[in-house]
C-alpha positions in Angstrom: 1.2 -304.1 35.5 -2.4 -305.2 34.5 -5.5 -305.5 36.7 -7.4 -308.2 36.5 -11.1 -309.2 37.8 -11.7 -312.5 39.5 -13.7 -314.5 40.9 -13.2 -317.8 42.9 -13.9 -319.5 46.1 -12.5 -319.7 49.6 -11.8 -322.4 51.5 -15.0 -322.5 53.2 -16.7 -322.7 50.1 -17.8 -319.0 50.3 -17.8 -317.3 46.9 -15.6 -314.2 46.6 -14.1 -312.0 44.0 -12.6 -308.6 43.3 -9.5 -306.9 41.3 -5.9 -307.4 41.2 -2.9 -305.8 39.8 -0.5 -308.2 38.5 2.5 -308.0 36.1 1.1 -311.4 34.1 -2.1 -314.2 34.5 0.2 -316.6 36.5 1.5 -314.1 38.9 -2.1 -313.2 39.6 -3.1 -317.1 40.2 0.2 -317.5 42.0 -1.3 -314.6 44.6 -5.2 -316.0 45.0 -3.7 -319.4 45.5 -1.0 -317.9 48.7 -4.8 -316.9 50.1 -6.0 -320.2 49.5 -8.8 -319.9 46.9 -10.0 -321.6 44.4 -10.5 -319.4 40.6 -13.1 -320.0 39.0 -12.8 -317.1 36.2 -10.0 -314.0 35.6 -10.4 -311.8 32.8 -8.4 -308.3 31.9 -10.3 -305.2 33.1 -11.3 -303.3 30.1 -9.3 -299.9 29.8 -11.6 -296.9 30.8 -12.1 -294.0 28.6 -12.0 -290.6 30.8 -12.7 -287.7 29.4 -10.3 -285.5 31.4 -10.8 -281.8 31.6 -7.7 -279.3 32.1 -9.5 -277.4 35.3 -10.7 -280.9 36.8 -7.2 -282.5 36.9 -5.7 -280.7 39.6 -5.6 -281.7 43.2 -6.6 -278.8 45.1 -6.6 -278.6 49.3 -10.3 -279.6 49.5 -9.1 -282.6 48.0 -6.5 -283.1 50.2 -8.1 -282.4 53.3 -10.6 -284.7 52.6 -8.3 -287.6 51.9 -6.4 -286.8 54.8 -9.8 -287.1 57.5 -11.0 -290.2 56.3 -7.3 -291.4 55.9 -7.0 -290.9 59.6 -10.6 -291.7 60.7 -9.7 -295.3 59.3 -6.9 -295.7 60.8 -7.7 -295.1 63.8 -10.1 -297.4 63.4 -7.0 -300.0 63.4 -7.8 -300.5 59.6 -4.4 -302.0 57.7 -2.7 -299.1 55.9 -3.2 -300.7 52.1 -7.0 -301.4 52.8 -7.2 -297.7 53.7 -5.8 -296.5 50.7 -7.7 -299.2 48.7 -11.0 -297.7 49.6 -10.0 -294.1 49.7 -8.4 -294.9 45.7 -12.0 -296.2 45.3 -14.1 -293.2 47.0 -12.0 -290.0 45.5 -13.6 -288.2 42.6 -10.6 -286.9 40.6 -9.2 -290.1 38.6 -5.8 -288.6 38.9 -6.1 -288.7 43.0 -7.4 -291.8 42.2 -4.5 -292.9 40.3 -2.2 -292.3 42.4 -3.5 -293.1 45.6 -3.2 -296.7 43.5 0.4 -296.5 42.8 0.9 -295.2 46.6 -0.8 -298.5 48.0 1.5 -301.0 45.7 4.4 -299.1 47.1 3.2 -300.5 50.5 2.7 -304.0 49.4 5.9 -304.1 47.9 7.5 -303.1 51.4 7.9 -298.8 51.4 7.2 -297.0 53.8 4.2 -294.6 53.5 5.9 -291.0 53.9 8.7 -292.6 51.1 5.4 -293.7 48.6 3.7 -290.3 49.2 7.0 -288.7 48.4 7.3 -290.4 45.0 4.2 -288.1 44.0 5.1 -284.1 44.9 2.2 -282.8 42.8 -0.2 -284.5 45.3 1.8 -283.9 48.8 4.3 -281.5 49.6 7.0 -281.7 51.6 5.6 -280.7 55.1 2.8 -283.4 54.6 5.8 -286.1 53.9 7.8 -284.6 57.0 4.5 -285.2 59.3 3.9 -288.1 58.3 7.4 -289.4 58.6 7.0 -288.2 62.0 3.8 -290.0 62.8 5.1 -293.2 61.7 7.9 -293.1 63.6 5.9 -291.6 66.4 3.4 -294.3 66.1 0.7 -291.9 66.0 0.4 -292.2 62.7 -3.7 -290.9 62.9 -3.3 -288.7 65.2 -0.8 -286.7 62.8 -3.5 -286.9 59.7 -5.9 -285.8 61.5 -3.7 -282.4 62.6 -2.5 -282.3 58.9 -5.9 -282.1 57.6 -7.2 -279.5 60.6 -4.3 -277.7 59.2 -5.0 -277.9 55.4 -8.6 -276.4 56.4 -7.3 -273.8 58.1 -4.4 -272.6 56.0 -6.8 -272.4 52.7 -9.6 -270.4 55.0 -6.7 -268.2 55.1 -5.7 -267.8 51.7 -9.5 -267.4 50.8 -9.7 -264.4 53.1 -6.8 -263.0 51.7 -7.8 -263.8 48.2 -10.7 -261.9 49.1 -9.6 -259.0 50.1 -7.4 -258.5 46.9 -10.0 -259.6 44.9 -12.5 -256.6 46.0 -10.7 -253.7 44.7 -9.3 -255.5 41.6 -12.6 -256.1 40.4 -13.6 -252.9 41.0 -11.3 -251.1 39.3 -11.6 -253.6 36.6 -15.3 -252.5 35.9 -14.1 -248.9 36.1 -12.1 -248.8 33.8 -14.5 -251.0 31.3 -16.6 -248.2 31.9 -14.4 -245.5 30.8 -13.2 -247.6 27.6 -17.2 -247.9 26.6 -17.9 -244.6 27.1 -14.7 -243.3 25.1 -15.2 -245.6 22.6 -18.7 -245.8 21.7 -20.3 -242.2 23.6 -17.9 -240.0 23.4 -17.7 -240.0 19.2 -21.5 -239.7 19.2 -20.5 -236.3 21.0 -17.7 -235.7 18.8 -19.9 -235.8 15.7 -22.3 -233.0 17.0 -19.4 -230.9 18.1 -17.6 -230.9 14.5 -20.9 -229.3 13.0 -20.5 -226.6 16.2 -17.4 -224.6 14.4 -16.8 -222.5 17.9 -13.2 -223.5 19.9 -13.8 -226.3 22.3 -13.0 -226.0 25.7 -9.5 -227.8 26.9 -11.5 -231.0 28.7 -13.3 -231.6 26.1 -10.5 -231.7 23.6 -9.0 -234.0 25.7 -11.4 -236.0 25.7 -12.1 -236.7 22.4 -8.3 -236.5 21.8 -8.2 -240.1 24.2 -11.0 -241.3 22.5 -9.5 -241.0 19.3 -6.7 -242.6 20.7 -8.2 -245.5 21.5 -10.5 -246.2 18.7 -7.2 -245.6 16.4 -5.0 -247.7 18.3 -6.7 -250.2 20.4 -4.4 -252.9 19.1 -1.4 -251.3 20.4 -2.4 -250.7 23.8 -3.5 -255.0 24.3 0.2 -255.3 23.1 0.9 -252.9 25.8 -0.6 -255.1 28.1 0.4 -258.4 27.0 3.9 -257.2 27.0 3.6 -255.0 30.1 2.6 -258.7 31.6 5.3 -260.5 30.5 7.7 -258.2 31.4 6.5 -258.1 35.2 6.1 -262.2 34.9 10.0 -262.1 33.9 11.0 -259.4 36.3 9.4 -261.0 39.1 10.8 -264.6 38.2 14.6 -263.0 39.4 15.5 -262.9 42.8 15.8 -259.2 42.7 12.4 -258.9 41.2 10.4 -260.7 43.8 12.5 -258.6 47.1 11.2 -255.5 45.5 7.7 -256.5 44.7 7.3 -258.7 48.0 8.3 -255.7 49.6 6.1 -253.0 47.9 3.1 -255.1 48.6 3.6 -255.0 52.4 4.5 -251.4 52.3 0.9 -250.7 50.7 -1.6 -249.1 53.2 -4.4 -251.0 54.3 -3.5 -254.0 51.9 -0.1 -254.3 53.1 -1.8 -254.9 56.5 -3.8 -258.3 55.5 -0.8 -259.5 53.8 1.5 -259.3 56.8 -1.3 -260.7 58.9 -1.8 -263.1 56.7 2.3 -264.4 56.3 2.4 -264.2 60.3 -0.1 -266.8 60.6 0.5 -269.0 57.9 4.2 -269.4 59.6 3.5 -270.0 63.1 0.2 -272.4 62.4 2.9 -274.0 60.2 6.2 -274.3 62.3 3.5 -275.0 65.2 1.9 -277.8 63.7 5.5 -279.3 62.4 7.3 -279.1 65.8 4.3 -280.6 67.7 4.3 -283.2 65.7 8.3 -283.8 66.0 9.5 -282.8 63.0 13.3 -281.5 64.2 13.2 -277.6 64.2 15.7 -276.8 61.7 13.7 -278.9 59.3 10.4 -277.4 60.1 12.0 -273.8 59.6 13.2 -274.9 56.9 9.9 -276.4 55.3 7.9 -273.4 56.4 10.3 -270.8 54.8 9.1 -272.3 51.3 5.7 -272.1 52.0 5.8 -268.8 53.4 4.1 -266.9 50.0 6.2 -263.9 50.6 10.5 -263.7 49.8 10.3 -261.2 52.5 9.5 -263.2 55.6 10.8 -266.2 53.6 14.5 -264.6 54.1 13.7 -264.2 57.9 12.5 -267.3 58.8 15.9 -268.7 56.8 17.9 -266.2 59.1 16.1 -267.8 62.1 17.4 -271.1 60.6 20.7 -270.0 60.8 20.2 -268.2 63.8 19.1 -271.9 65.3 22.5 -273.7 63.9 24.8 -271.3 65.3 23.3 -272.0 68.9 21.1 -269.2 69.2 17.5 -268.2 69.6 14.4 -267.9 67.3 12.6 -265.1 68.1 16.2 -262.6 67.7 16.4 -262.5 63.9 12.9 -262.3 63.7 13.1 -259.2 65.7 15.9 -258.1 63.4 14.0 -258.3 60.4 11.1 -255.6 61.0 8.4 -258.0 59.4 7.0 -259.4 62.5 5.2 -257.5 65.2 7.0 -257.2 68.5 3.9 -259.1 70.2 4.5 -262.1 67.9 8.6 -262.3 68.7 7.7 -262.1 72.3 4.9 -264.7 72.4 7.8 -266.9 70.8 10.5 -265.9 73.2 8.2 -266.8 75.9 7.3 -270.1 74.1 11.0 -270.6 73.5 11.8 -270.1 77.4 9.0 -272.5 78.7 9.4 -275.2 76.1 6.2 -274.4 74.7 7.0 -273.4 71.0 4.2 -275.1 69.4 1.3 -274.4 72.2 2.5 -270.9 72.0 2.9 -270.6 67.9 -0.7 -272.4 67.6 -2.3 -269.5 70.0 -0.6 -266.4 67.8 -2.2 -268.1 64.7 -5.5 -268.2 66.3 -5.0 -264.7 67.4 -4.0 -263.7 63.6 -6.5 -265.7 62.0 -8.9 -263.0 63.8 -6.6 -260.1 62.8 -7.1 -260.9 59.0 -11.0 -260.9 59.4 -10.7 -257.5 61.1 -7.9 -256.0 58.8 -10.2 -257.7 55.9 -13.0 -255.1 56.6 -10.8 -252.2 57.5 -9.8 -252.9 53.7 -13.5 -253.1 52.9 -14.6 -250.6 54.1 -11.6 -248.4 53.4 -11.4 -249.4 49.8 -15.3 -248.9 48.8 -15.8 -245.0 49.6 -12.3 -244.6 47.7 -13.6 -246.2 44.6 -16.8 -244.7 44.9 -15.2 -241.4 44.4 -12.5 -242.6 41.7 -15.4 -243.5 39.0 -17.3 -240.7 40.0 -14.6 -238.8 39.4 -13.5 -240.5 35.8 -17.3 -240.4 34.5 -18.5 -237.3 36.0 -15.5 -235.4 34.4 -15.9 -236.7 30.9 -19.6 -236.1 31.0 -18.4 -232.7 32.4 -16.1 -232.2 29.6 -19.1 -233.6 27.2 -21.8 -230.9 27.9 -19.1 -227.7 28.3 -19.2 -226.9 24.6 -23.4 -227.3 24.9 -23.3 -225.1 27.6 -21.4 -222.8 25.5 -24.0 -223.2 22.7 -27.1 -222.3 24.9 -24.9 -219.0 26.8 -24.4 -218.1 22.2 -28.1 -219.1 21.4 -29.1 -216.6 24.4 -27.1 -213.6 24.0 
């Protein structure tokens, strides 16, 4: 396929003009002619030349959401389907987004649907937005769906920010600590070390072992970023099997404080999800189904798969989810109750509301849990190697003064 540029007039004698993908010249006169106007010139759009950088390429949630609101702001202003996606494919900044919002409108005009072009492209749209907007086309509320799939979108990455965040905290922290401590024992401590060989009295133990991890590390520095790299690839590979994740995913719940965001955090990513699936019609076994794999954690991934089955066999949500110890009983309740009155999604949308709150709260417990404790952690990794530092001058003054 080629575009072309064009210009030409209308019946009326008004002059137009625009671009046009075509497989050939012909075909491309063949199409301006159904609209009945006149050519006056066509000429092959010179190729672009993008420079396209690695970190720009993706097509993050921003991105998304904000397709996804003017999508549905358009057509709900009863705008035809392929002129929205023309002037979205025009408006987007990443050229891939563009790209393929272009290949998702010629799917139209050759006659697919939009839920089967959207699915064609994965790396843009996952599966719950393809389900939702199946649903809203055969819903014929088509905008009204977009509109929830981009409140969603918002919401879901305010989450993972948050969560993000409180992760990010301590890691950082303990990342400067311990940049500290390699400084000091690689570049202080030896300054020490020289004044102590000229000393000739026994060193006390600290300080030997001190200077015995600083020698260490100056010696064999090399080996220990093998260490890592290989300590890395190891977990990478370990984690990759299925035994490897159900240990880990597990560990990292059972952690105190941060264990406490994370199951938060898993609690209302699945009920904002399954709510915002199964109010917009998308059959429950597919919806559990869909928000199983985006559930970020193998742990409640297995129980929402368990209330799957549960579902098939003719029974009720909310008892494996009971069974498997990851939700609070509040939240298995609220659904019971939902399930009862026929108000799943009203009722799921509420607990994820109420969560979303919970992860602020448990956010700043870990804040303000985790500060005081590193606090003392470098205080106690510097203060005792500058403790073990001025021992042997200590020593030195008690000879000098006796």
């Amino acid at each position: 396929m080629t575009t072309y540029q064009w210009r030409g007039r209308t019946a009326g004698g008004e002059n137009v003009g625009g671009e046009l993908t075509a497989s050939s010249r012909s075909e491309l006169l063949a199409q301006l002619r159904r609209k009945k106007i006149v050519v006056t010139s066509v000429k092959q759009k010179p190729k672009e030349i993008n420079f396209k950088l690695p970190f720009n390429s993706k097509i993050g949630t921003k991105d998304q959401a904000i397709f996804t609101r003017q999508f549905a702001t358009m057509i709900n202003a009863g705008l035809p389907l392929v002129q929205c996606l023309d002037i979205l494919s025009r408006q987007l900044e990443k050229q891939l987004f563009r790209d393929i919002t272009k290949k998702v409108m010629h799917d139209i005009e050759a006659g697919a649907t939009l839920s089967e072009s959207l699915a064609k492209h994965p790396n843009a749209w996952d599966e719950l937005y393809i389900n939702m907007v199946s649903a809203g086309e055969a819903g014929g509320i088509l905008d009204i769906i977009l509109m929830r799939l981009a409140e969603y979108i918002e919401k879901i990455e305010a989450l993972k920010r948050k969560v993000r965040g409180a992760m990010m905290y301590p890691a950082v922290v303990l990342l400067v600590a311990m940049g500290a401590t390699l400084f000091m024992l690689m570049f202080i401590i030896p300054t020490f070390a020289r004044m102590f060989s000229d000393f000739g009295a026994e060193l006390p133990l600290p300080t030997k072992i001190v200077l015995m991890m600083s020698n260490a590390i100056r010696d064999w520095w090399w080996a220990g970023i093998i260490g890592v790299i290989v300590g890395l690839l190891g977990f990478k590979r370990y984690y990759s099997t299925d035994k490897g994740q159900h240990v880990v995913d597990a560990a990292m719940l059972r952690i105190p404080v941060l264990g406490d965001v994370l199951r938060k955090g898993s609690v209302s990513r699945f009920t904002r999800t399954l709510g915002t699936l199964v109010s917009s019609g998308v059959p429950i076994l597919d919806g559990l189904e869909i928000t199983a794999k985006t559930a970020g954690n193998v742990i409640v991934k297995d129980a929402v798969m368990m209330a799957r089955a549960s579902i098939r066999e003719g029974d009720t949500i909310s008892n494996p989810l009971r069974q498997s110890g990851v939700f609070p009983p509040m939240v298995v309740q609220m659904i019971t109750v939902g399930e009862e009155t026929g108000a799943l999604d009203e009722m799921l949308t509420k607990i994820a509301d109420f969560y979303d709150d919970e992860v602020d709260s448990a956010v700043d417990a870990l804040t303000s849990v985790i500060e005081p404790v590193m606090i003392v952690f470098m205080g106690a990794i510097v203060g005792g190697m500058v403790v073990a530092m001025y021992l042997p001058i200590f020593q030195m003054v008690n000879v000098i003064a006796g």
